[in-house]
C-alpha positions in Angstrom: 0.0 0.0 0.0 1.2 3.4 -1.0 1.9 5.3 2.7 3.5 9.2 2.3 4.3 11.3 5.2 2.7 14.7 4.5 2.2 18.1 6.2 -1.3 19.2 7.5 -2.4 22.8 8.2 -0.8 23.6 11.7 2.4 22.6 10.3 2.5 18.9 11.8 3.2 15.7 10.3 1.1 12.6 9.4 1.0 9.5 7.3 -1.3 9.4 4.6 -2.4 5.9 2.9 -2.7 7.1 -0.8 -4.8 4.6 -2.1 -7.6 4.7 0.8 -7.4 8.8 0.7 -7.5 8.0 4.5 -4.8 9.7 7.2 -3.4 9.0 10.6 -4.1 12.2 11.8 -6.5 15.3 10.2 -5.5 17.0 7.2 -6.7 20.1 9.0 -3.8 20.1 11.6 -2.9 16.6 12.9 -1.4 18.2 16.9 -4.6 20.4 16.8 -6.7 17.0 16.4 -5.0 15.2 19.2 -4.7 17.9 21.6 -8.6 19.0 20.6 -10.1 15.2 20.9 -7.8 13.3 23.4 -6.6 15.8 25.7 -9.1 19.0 25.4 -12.5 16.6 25.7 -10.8 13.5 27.1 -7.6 13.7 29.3 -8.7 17.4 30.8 -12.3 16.7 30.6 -11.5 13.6 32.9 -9.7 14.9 35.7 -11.0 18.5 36.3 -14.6 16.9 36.4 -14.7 12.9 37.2 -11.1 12.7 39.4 -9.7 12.9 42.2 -6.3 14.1 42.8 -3.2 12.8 42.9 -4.7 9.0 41.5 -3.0 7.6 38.5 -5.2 7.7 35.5 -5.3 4.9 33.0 -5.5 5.3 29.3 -6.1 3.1 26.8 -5.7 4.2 23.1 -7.3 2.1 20.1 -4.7 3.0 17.5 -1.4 3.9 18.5 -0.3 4.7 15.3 2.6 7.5 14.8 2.8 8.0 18.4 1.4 11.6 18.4 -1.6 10.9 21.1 0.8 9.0 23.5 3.3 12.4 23.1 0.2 15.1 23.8 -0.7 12.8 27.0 2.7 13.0 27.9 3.0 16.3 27.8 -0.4 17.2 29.7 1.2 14.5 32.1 4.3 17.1 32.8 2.3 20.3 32.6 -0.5 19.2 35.1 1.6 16.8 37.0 -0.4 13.8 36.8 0.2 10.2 36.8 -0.7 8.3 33.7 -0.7 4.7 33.0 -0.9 4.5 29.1 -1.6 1.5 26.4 -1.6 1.9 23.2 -3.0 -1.0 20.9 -2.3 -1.5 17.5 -2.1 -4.3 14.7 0.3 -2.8 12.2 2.9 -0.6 13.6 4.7 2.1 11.8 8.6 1.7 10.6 11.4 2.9 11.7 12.1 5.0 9.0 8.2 6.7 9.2 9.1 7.8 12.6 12.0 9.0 11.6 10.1 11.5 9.1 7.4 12.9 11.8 7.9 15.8 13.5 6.4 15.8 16.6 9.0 15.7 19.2 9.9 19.3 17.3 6.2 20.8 18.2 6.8 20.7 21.7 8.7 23.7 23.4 11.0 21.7 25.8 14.3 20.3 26.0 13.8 17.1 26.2 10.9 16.6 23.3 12.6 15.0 20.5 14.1 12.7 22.8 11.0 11.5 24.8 9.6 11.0 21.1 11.8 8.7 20.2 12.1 7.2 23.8 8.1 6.4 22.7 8.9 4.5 20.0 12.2 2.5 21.3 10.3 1.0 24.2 9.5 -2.7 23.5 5.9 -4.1 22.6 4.5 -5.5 25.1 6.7 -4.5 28.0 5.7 -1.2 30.5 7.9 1.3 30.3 8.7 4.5 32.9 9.0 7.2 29.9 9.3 10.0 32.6 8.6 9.8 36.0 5.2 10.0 35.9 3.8 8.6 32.5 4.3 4.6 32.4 3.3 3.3 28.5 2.9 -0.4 27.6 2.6 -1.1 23.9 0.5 -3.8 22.7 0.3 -5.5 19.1 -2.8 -7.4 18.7 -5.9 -6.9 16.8 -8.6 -4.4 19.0 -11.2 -7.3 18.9 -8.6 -9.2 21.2 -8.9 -6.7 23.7 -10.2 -8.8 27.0 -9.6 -6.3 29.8 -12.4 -5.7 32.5 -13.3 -2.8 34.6 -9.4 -1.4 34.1 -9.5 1.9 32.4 -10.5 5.6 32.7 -10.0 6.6 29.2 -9.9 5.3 25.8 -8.8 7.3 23.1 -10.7 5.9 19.9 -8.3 6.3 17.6 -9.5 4.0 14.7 -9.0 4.4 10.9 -12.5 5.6 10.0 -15.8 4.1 9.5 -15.9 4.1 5.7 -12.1 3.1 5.4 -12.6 0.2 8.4 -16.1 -0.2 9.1 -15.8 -3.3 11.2 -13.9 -1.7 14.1 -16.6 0.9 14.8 -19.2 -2.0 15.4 -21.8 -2.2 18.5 -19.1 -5.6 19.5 -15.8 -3.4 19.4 -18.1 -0.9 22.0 -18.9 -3.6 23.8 -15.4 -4.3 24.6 -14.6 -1.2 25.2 -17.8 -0.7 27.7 -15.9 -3.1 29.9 -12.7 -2.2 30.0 -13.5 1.4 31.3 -14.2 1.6 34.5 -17.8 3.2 36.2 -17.8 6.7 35.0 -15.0 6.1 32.5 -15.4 7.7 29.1 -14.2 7.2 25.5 -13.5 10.1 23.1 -12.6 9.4 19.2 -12.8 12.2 16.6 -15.8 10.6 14.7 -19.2 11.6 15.0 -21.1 9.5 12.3 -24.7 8.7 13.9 -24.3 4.7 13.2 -21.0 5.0 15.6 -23.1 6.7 17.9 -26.1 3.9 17.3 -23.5 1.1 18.1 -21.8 3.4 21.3 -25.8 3.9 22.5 -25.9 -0.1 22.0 -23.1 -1.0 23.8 -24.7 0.5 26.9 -22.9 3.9 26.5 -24.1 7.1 27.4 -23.2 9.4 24.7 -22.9 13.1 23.5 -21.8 15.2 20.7 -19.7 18.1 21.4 -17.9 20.7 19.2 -15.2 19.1 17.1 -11.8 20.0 16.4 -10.3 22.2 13.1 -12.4 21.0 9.9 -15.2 18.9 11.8 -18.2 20.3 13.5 -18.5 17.6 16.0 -17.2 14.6 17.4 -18.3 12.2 20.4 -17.6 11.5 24.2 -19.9 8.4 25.5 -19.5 7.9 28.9 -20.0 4.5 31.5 -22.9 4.6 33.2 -23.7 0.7 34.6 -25.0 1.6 38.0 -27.9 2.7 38.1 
């Protein structure tokens, strides 16, 4: 498959699959995306409304991709001193030399960036890993439908190739999975806001809302865990 590293609108890097017109990250400013989506209406949404201080927060991200939503986290991690425990899932990872082409550790404006980027993407599949301090990531590679954890996490970032390029991981079974691997008031953000994702979310037993999007979409969706009644 033809893959090209290209530059969106803010001036940060993604990959671009040519012949499915589809993109890791938005055209419209790939950083603005993932600090809009997974740190904006997830991450900060999280833990200035739902918790309390100084608890680890656990994130799980379906689609780990270039590594550009594990660097934002870490980031928010140092700025508002929390302490994240991150996985990132993903079938197909990048190569070496496509990270070697992204920018991101240069969109940061601190020291250390470009190295804590590529300190990302040395760390071993399937292995934790104390990145800073206070920001532990465990890669995984398997398939999202393999995902079996319970009642562990208090965020997924849904991170998927879209609906039209990969219908089958935006189904009411992939919510269902993700349903129980939140925790009670856990939520899941993901840049989509196509109404048969939100069907499928609503089906899986999520509560769910749209909210203003980020740079070139209108809206996106947060569903949130709500089992107790």
């Amino acid at each position: 498959m033809n893959r090209q590293i290209i530059t969106t609108a803010d001036g940060s890097k993604t990959i671009q699959l040519v012949d499915l017109n589809e993109q890791y990250h938005s055209i419209h400013g790939a950083l603005q995306e993932s600090q809009h989506v997974y740190i904006k209406q997830g991450l900060q949404y999280f833990y200035k409304n739902k918790q309390e201080k100084n608890i680890p927060i656990s994130i799980l991200e379906i689609g780990f991709g270039s590594g550009l939503n594990v660097m934002t986290t870490l980031v928010e991690s140092k700025n508002a001193k929390l302490q994240i425990n991150y996985v990132g899932v993903e079938a197909y990872p990048i190569s070496k030399e496509e990270i070697l082409e992204l920018n991101y550790g240069m969109q940061f404006d601190f020291e250390n960036a470009k190295q804590l980027f590529q300190d990302i993407h040395s760390c071993k599949w399937g292995k934790a890993h104390k990145v800073t301090p206070n920001f532990i990531l465990e890669k995984q590679q398997k398939d999202f439908s393999e995902i079996i954890t319970k009642n562990t996490f208090n965020i997924i970032y849904f991170d998927a190739f879209g609906p039209r390029v990969q219908p089958e991981l935006w189904t009411e079974a992939i919510f269902e999975k993700m349903f129980d691997a939140l925790k009670e008031e856990g939520i899941l953000v993901t840049y989509s806001a196509k109404g048969s994702v939100r069907r499928a979310m609503q089906s899986a037993g999520f509560i769910v809302e749209r909210i203003p999007g980020p740079p070139g979409k209108r809206e996106m969706l947060r569903a949130t865990k709500h089992s107790v009644n």
